[in-house]
C-alpha positions, 0 to 999 in steps of 0.5 A: 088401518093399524096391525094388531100390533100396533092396536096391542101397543096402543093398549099398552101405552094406556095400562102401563099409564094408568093405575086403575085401568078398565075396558071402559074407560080404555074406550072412552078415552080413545073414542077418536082412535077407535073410531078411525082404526077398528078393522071393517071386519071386526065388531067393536065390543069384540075387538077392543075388549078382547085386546085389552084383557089380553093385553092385562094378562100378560101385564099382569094388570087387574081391570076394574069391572065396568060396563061399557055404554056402547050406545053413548060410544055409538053417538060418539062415533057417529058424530065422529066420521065413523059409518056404523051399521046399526045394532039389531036385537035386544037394545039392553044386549051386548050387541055387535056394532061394526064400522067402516071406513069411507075412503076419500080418493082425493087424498092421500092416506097421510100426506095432504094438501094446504091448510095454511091460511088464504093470507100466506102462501099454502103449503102441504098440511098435517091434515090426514083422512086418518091419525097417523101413528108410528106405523103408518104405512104410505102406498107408492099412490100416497106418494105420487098424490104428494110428489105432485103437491110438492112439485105445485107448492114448489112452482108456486114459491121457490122463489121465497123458499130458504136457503142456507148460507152453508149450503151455498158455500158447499154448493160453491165449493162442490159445483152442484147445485143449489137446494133449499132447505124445502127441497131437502125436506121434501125429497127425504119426505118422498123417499119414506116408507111410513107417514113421517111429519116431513112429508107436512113440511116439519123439521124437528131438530131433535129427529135423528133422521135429519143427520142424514139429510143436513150437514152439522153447519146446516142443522146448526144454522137450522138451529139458530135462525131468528135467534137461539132457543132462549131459556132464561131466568126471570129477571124479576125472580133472580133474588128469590132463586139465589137465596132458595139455593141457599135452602136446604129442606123441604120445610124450610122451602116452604117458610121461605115462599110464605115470606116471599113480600108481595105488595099488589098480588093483582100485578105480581103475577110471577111473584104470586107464583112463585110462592104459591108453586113452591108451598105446594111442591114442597108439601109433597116432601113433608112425610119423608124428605122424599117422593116418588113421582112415577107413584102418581097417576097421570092426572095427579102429575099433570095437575099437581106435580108439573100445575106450575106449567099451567098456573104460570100463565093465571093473570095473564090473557092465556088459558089453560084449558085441561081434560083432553080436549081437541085442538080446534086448529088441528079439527079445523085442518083436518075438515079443511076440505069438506064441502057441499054435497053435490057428485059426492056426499058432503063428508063426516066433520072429524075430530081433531087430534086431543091434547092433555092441555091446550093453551087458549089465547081469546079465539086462538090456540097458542100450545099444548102439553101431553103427559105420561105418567110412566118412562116410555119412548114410544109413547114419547115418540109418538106424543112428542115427535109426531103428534105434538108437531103436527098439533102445534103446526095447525095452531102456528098456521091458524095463527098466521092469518096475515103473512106478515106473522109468519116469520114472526110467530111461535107456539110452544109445547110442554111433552112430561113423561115418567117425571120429566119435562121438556119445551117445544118452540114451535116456528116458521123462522124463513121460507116455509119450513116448520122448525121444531126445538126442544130442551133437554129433558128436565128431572122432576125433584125426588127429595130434598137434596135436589128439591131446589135445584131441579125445581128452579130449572123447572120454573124456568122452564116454564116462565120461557115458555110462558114468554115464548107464546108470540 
């Protein structure tokens, strides 16, 4: 269960990333956090509104004046997992309503045991009774509970487990012996105090943590196993990019895309996109040669500034599907272990984590975009570092259903925040170990001056993600 401090952070991270802000719609956004982190002692239309004016005072922010339906939050929370005592009273009154939390013994608060499909062999999972954030403490029970699927999942598979060939030269050189790059993950995973993504197999190489763990040859090969993070211009684009460098104005950006020749707009896809994306990018520009993306909200930087993340893959068989939905891999992940009542009750199915955008391929989840409206590293950490990981790692597993794709398959990730964007390639490159790249942050254009040349970084950035999604 969170502090106060880390409810307070949470409350801010939503004021400071929405231009109109009320109670309301607080609650109806984080249904699912408030679900699994109201304290058992605390009412919830006590608690949370509480917090929230609190917090908009020392903010200096105006909430807008909204009633809160706690008898449609009511049946959220009870579909959700929560066990809620019922409201007494008058219906129509702002009654108490208070939740607990069942525990599951079997479990550990964070760390969790295989959710990898039958198909390859299992591996510890990113399912969790609750949502970790970047406080989630681990008890010593916690760990035992992991120190034994570590020490079983190693039994099982060491003998595919992976091992670098600068760790061997080291080994060889130092006369010690030889660890895999599993066994590393996993004793720095033991040796956390809070809920870390090691602890679920993942190596994000952008976590600086990793620096005291591998050597620089190590994070190196790490880096560039199965090839490097490609990030390159689209072949079929490059003319249009070359004379665009050319441009100097918005407007003239925007006559160049309507001049862009297009034979079959049914077959063109990337052609089509092009000039679709750059009219209307260019069009922010027109009023004064400039513009400030921190001026829009959220949902406008997510649909208008940064669509063409989303409108790349339109021709193709992936969906973009928007407004916060949760992932079904990660739902599936997290519900992996219920079962049929039988000593005990069959367990509340939970939700799974939500995403601003997730990338659907016919049944299957093969991305997912976060956004944040302002500049803030928190947020980016805990979007970025620990939730976006564990998402795409559910929907990398559900991917895998034959052990022949688990070497073979990436899922990808887009994290915006405060105008830039970044990529995440999401795979399994050997053994069992989830590697997480990502690019430099990309700045978003904020006049003409740097219109193209921070715009087609961008659209490449995007076309490779696109592409990356295998």
């Amino acid at each position: 269960m969170p502090t106060n401090d880390v409810a307070e952070e949470i409350v801010r991270q939503y004021l400071t990333s929405n231009e109109i802000t009320s109670i309301a719609d607080f609650v109806e956004k984080h249904v699912d956090y408030i679900t699994q982190n109201t304290p058992s002692n605390k009412s919830l239309n006590k608690y949370w509104p509480s917090i929230i004016q609190q917090e908009a005072n020392i903010l200096k922010k105006t909430l807008t004046k909204s009633r809160v339906r706690w008898k449609k939050l009511f049946g959220k929370l009870s579909r959700s997992g929560a066990i809620i005592s019922s409201p007494t009273g008058n219906s129509n009154s702002n009654n108490s309503i208070s939740t607990t939390h069942p525990t599951n013994n079997n479990n550990a608060a964070s760390p969790s045991s295989s959710s990898s499909p039958s198909s390859h062999p299992s591996s510890p999972s990113s399912r969790s009774s609750s949502l970790p954030t970047l406080k989630t403490r681990i008890t010593e029970k916690d760990k035992e509970v992991l120190r034994e699927r570590f020490k079983k999942f190693a039994e099982a598979h060491k003998e595919n487990f992976w091992y670098l060939d600068s760790t061997k030269a080291q080994a060889e050189k130092d006369q010690t012996s030889l660890l895999s790059v599993e066994e590393k993950v996993m004793n720095f995973a033991l040796e956390c105090n809070f809920y870390h993504p090691s602890q679920s197999l993942i190596l994000d190489l952008s976590d600086k943590n990793w620096m005291k763990v591998f050597t620089e040859a190590e994070l190196k090969e790490i880096e560039k196993e199965g090839g490097q993070l490609e990030c390159s211009e689209p072949e079929e684009l490059r003319c249009y990019y070359s004379d665009l460098r050319k441009v100097k104005t918005s407007v003239d950006v925007y006559k160049y895309a309507r001049t862009i020749e297009i034979n079959d707009s049914s077959a063109e896809h990337l052609k089509v996109w092009l000039s679709r994306e750059l009219q209307n990018i260019a069009h922010l520009f027109f009023k004064s040669c400039s513009f400030n993306i921190a001026d829009m909200p959220e949902t406008d930087q997510q649909y208008l500034s940064f669509g063409f993340l989303n409108t790349i893959f339109l021709g193709s068989d992936i969906v973009a599907k928007g407004t916060e939905i949760s992932s079904k891999a990660n739902t599936n992940a997290v519900n992996a272990s219920r079962q049929l009542s039988s000593i005990n009750a069959i367990t509340n199915r939970k939700m799974g984590r939500r995403g601003d955008t997730v990338y659907v391929y016919g049944s299957r989840e093969v991305g997912c975009c976060e956004v944040g409206a302002t500049k803030d590293q928190t947020k980016e950490f805990h979007d970025c570092s620990l939730k976006m990981p564990l998402v795409l790692r559910d929907m990398l597993l559900a991917l895998t259903y034959d052990s022949s794709l688990l070497h073979k398959s990436h899922v990808i990730g887009y994290s915006i925040s405060g105008g830039c964007a970044s990529l995440l390639d999401v795979n399994v490159p050997a053994g069992y170990i989830t590697r997480v790249r990502k690019t430099d942050p990309l700045d978003f254009p904020h006049s003409d001056s740097n219109l193209v040349s921070s715009l087609l970084p961008l659209f490449t950035l995007a076309y490779n993600g696109k592409k990356n999604c295998r």
